[in-house]
N, C-alpha and C positions, 0 to 999 in steps of 0.2 A: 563688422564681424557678425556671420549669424552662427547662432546655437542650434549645435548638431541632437537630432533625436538620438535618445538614449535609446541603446536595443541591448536585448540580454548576451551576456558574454559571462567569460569567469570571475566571478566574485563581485556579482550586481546581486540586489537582495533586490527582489521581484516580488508583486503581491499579484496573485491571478486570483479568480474564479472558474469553476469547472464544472461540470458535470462529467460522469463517467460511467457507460450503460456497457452490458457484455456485447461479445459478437451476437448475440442471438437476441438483442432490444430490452433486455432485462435494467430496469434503471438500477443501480449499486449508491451514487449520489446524485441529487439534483443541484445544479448552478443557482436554486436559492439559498444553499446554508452557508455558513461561514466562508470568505474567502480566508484564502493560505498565503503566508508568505518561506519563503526560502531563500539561502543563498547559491548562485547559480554555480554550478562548476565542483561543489563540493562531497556531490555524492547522494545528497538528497531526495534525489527522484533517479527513478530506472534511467540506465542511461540512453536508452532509445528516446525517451521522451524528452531529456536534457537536449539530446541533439535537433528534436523537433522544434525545441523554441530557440537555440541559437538564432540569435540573428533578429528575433521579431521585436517591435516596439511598440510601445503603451497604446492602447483601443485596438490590437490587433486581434483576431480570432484565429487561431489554431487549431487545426482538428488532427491528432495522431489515433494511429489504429495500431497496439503493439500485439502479437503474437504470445501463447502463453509461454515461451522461451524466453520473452522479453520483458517480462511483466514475474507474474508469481511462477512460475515453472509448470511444469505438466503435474498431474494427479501422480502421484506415490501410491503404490497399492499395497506396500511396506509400511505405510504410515495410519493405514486400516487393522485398528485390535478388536476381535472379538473376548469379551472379557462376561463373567459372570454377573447379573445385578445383582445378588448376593455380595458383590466384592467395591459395589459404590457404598460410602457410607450414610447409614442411617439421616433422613432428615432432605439430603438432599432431591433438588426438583429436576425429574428424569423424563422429558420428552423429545422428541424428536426432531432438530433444529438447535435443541439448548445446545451447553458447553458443559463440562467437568472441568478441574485443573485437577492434573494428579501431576507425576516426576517422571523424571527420563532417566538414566542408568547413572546419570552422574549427579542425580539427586538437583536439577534444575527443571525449575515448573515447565511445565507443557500446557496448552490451554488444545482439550479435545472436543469436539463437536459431537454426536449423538447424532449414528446416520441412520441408526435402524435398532427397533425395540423388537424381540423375535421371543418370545415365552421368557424365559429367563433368559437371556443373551441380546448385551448391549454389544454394537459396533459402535467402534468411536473411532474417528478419524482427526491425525491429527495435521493434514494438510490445510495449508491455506485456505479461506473459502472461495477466493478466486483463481487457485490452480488450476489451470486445465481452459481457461479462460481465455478468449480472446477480449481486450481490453480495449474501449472506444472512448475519448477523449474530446470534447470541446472545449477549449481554453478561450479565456476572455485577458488577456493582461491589464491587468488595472494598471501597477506602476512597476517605476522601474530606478532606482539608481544604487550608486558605488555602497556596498558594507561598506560598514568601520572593521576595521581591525579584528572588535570583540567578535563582530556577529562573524566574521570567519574563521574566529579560533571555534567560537561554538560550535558552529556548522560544522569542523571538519570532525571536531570531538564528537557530536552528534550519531555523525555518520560511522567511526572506530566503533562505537558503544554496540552497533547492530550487526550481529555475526554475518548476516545476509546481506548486507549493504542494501534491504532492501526500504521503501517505508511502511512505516507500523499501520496505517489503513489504507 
């Protein structure tokens, strides 16, 4: 009897390495940091890129290119506030690239970006910072086999927890 290679399918808990540069070569992560692990089929990753590594098995290299439809959505121009710096409070550090957290109508944080400092008048923007983004992917699969039980209660609880089903980097 020979032993079949394991290849990702639903509810294999998968550890890759990545890197992740925009459509336009901007590196976002380099495949030196941290690898990741997840469980497959759960909701964990956009599901364009779940469907790219169906099927692949351990040393394999995967490259997906998702769309910003497929990935963080297009840019909101709704999600751009023009607000007073008189109305940031005292203390805090106001440049151009930083973040603020203030609230959104139902009194749940927001984390805003600072797109533009204009005399008194901050824009803050509070879309993704890779909306509008086409997203380039090289995966490395380190390994591959069956979750337990827990890691797919996690997993699926994981994934209910995030209004966007999207992932948080």
């Amino acid at each position: 009897m020979t032993a079949t290679t394991p290849q990702i399918g639903k509810h294999k808990k998968v550890s890759l390495q990545y890197s992740l540069t925009t459509g336009g070569g901007v590196v976002v992560r380099a495949a030196t940091e941290k690898a990741i692990q997840y469980v497959h089929g759960c909701g964990a990753l956009f599901p364009k890129l779940e469907a790219a590594l169906e099927g692949h098995a351990t040393g394999e290299i995967v490259r997906a290119r998702l769309l910003p439809d497929d990935a963080f959505g297009r840019r909101n121009t709704e999600l751009l506030h023009e607000v007073p710096l008189s109305a940031v409070p005292p203390g805090e550090q106001i440049t151009v690239g930083g973040t603020l957290v203030g609230e959104d109508e139902q009194g749940q944080a927001v984390t805003f970006r600072i797109a533009a400092i204009a005399g008194d008048t901050l824009t803050l923007d509070a879309n993704h910072p890779l909306a509008g983004e086409t997203l380039v992917f090289e995966i490395e699969i380190q390994d591959i086999r069956d979750a337990t039980a827990q890691e797919i209660a996690q997993a699926a609880g994981d994934t209910l927890q995030r209004p966007d089903n999207r992932p948080d980097n």
